[in-house]
C-alpha positions in Angstrom: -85.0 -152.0 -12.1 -84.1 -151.0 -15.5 -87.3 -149.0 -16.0 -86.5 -147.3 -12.3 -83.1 -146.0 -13.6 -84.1 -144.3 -16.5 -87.1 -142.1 -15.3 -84.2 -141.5 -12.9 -82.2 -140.5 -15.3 -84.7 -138.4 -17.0 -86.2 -137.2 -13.7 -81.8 -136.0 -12.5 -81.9 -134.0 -15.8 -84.8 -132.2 -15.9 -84.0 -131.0 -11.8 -80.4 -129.9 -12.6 -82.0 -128.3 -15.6 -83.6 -126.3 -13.0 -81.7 -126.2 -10.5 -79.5 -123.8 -13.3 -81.6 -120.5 -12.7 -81.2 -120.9 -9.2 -79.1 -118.1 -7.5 -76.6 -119.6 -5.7 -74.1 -117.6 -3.0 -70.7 -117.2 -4.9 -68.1 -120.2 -4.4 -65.8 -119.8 -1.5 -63.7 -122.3 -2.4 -61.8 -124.0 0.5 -59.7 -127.6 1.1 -59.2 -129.6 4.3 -57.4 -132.8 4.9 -58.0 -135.8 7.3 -56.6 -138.9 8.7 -57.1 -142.1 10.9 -53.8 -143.9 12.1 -54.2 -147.6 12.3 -54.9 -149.2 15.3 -56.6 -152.7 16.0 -59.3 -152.5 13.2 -60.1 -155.8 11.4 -61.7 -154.7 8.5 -63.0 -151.4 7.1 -66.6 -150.3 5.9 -66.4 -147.2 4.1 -69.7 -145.5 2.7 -69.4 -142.6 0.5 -71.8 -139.8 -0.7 -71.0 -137.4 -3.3 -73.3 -134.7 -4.7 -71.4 -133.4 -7.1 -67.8 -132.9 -8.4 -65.0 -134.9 -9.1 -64.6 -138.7 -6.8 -61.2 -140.1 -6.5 -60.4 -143.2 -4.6 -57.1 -145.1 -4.0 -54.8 -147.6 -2.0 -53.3 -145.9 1.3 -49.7 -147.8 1.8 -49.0 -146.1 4.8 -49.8 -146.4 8.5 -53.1 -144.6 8.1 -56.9 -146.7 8.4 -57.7 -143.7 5.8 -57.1 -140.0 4.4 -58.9 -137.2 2.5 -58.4 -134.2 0.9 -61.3 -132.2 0.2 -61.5 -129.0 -2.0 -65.2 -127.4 -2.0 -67.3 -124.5 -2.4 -68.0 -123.7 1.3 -70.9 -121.3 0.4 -73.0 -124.0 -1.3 -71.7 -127.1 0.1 -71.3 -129.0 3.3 -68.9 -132.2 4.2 -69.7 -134.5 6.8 -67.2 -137.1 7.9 -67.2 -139.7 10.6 -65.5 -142.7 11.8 -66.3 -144.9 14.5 -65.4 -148.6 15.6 -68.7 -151.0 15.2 -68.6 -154.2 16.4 -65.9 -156.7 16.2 -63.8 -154.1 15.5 -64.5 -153.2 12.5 -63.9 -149.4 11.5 -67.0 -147.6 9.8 -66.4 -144.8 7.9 -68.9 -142.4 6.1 -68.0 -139.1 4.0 -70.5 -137.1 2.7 -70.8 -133.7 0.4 -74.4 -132.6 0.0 -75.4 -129.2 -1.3 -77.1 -126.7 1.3 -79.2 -124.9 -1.2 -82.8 -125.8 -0.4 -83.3 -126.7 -4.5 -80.6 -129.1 -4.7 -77.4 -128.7 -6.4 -76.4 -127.0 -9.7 -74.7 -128.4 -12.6 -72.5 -125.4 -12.8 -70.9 -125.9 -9.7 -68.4 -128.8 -10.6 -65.4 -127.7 -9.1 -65.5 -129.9 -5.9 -63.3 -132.8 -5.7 -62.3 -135.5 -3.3 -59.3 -137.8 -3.4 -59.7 -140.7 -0.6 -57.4 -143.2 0.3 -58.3 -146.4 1.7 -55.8 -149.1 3.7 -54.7 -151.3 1.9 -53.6 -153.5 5.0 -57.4 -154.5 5.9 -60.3 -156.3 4.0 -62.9 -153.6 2.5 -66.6 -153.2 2.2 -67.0 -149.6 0.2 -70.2 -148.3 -1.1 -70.2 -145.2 -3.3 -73.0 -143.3 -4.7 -72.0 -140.0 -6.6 -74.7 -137.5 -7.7 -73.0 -135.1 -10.9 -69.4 -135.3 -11.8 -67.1 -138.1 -12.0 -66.1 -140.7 -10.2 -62.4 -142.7 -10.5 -62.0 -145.6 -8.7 -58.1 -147.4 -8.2 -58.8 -150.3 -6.7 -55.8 -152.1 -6.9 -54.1 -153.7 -4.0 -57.3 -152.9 -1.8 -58.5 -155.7 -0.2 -61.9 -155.6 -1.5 -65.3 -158.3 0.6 -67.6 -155.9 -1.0 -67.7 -153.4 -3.7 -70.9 -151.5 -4.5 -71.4 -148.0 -7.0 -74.3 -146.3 -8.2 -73.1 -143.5 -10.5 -75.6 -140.4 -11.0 -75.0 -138.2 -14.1 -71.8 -138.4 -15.4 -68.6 -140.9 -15.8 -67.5 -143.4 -14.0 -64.4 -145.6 -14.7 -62.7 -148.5 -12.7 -59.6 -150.1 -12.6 -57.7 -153.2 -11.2 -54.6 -154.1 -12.0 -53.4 -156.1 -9.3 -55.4 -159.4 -7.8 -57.5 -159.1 -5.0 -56.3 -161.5 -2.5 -59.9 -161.5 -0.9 -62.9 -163.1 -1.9 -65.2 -160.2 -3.0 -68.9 -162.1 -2.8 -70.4 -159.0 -5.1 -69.9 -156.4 -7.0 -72.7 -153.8 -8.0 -72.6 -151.7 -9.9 -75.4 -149.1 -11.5 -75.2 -146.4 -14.4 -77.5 -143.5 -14.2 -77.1 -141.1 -16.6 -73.5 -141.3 -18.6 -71.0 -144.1 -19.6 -69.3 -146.5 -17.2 -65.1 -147.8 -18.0 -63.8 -150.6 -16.3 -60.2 -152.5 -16.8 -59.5 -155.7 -14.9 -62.5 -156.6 -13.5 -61.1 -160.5 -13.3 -58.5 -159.3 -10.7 -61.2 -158.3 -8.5 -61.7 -162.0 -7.3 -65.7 -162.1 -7.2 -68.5 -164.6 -6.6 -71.4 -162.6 -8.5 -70.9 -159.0 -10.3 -74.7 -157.0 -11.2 -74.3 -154.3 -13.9 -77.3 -152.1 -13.9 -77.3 -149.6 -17.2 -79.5 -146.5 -17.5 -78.9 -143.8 -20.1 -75.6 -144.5 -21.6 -73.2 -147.2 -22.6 -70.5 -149.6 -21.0 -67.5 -151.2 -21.3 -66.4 -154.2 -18.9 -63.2 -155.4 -18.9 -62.9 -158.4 -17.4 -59.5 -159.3 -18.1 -57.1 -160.6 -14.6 -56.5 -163.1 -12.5 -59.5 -165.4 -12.3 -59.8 -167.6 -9.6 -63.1 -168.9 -9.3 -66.7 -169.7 -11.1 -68.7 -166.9 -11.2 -71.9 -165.3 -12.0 -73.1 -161.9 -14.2 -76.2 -160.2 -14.5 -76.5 -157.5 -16.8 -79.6 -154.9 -17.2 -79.5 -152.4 -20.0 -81.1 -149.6 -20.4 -80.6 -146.8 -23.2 -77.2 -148.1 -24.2 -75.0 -150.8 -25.7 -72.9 -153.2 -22.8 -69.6 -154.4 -24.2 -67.4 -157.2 -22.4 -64.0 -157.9 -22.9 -63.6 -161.9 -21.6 -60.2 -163.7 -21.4 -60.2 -166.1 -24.2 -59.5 -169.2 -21.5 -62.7 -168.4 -19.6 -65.8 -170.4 -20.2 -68.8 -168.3 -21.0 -72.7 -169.2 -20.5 -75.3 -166.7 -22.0 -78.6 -166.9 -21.1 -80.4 -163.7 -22.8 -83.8 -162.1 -22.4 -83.9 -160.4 -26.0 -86.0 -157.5 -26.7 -86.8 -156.7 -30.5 -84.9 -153.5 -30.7 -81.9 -155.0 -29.0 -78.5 -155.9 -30.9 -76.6 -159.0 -30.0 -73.2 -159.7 -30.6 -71.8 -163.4 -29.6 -69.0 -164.2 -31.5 -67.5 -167.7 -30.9 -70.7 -169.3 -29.0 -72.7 -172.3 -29.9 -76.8 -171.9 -29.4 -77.9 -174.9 -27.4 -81.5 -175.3 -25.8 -80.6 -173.9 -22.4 -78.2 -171.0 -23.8 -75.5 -169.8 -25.7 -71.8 -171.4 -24.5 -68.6 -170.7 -25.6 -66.9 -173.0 -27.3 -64.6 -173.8 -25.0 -67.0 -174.1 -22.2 -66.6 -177.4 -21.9 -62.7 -177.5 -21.4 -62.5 -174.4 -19.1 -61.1 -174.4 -15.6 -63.0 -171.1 -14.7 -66.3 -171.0 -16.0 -68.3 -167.4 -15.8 -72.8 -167.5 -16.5 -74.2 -164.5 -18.0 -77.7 -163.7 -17.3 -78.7 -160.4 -19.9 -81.6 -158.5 -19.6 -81.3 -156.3 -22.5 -83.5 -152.6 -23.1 -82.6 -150.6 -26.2 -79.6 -151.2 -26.1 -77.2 -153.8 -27.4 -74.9 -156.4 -25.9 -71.7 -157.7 -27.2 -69.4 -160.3 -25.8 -65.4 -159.8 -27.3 -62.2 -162.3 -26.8 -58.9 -161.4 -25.8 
């Protein structure tokens, strides 16, 4: 997987590169808005797809399933958003923004941008893969089952200040090309969390309400991963260590089957770490 992300990486760098001398129409920049009232929903699936630009996503408070606002280049761009009630009632969402140039998209056409707001009344399954830009994901007080991202070229940075009052079984997410912020990962309540690094570095916060066991994966690929634990957590580290690869485990004891923390033994929440490391380095720090 890790060797799949970085010739991605490589691969989105040398098309953008060019897709630069391409002549594209000139913008016509233009903005709509959308909505969806409540109504008997039990749950939301919300699927996102963003080319390029700037990715914005939020609690909606108010009596609305969703809303949008959209700002894009009309001339070079295209938005395609649907909604429809799947079964059980669940509402399915999918927004899209894909370039209609025949050669893709170009880097110099960053000024789209999309702020979505999602209930905050219903549990949540949202998948988000952005292309070039940056993507900023609020996801507190969302009722998160589900949460997966796979990041393109550019940043990415999540945060969760408030506890999820749902069990979220998983969490993926994957780093193409740039670095990946997150605060409060702990408050998002999960079973299993997959990191997936590419070119660039990340930092996972994992400070919040903890509420259960749980279980980590982390690939890296051209880039240092560093996590920020909650000193009261119990940590397991099971590594598989390539030579150029830096690790950092302050506080653990080496045993035959790992690397614990030493308060493993005493912890009411207990978190395994499974690290598949690249070039890059991997660093566990207490708070």
């Amino acid at each position: 997987m890790k060797i799949r992300l970085l010739i991605g990486g490589i691969l989105a760098l040398v098309f953008l590169g060019g897709c630069a001398l391409e002549q594209m129409a000139p913008a016509e920049m233009v903005t709509t808005s959308q909505s969806q009232p409540l109504s008997n929903e039990t749950g939301l699936a919300a699927e996102v797809r963003f080319d390029i630009g700037t990715l914005e996503v939020a609690a909606d408070r108010s009596s609305n399933l969703y809303s949008l606002d959209l700002e894009y280049d009309k001339s070079n761009y295209k938005p395609d958003v649907q909604y429809q009630k799947a079964a059980a009632d669940e509402g399915r969402l999918v927004v899209k923004l894909e370039g209609t140039s025949h050669f893709g998209v170009s880097p110099e056409k960053r000024t789209n941008r999309l702020r979505l707001n999602l209930t905050d009344s219903l549990p949540l399954r949202l998948n988000i893969k952005t292309g070039v830009g940056d993507a900023r994901l609020s996801l507190s007080n969302l009722r998160l089952k589900d949460l997966e991202l796979e990041a393109g070229v550019g940043g990415a940075r999540i945060s969760t200040y408030e506890p999820n009052p749902e069990i979220c079984e998983r969490v993926r997410l994957r780093s193409g090309v740039g670095s990946l912020d997150a605060v409060g990962l702990g408050n998002l309540n999960f079973r299993e969390l997959d990191f997936e690094g590419g070119v660039g570095g990340a930092n996972l916060d994992l400070t919040g309400e903890w509420k259960q066991d749980a279980r980590l994966t982390i690939e890296i690929g051209v880039g240092g991963v560093t996590i920020r634990m909650p000193r009261d957590i119990g940590v397991r580290v099971d590594a598989e260590k390539h030579f150029l690869s830096g690790f950092h485990l302050e506080g653990f004891e080496k045993q035959e089957s790992g690397y614990y923390s030493e308060n493993y033994n005493k912890a009411k929440i207990r978190v395994s770490v499974r690290v598949q490391t690249g070039i890059g380095g991997f660093k566990i720090t207490w708070i």
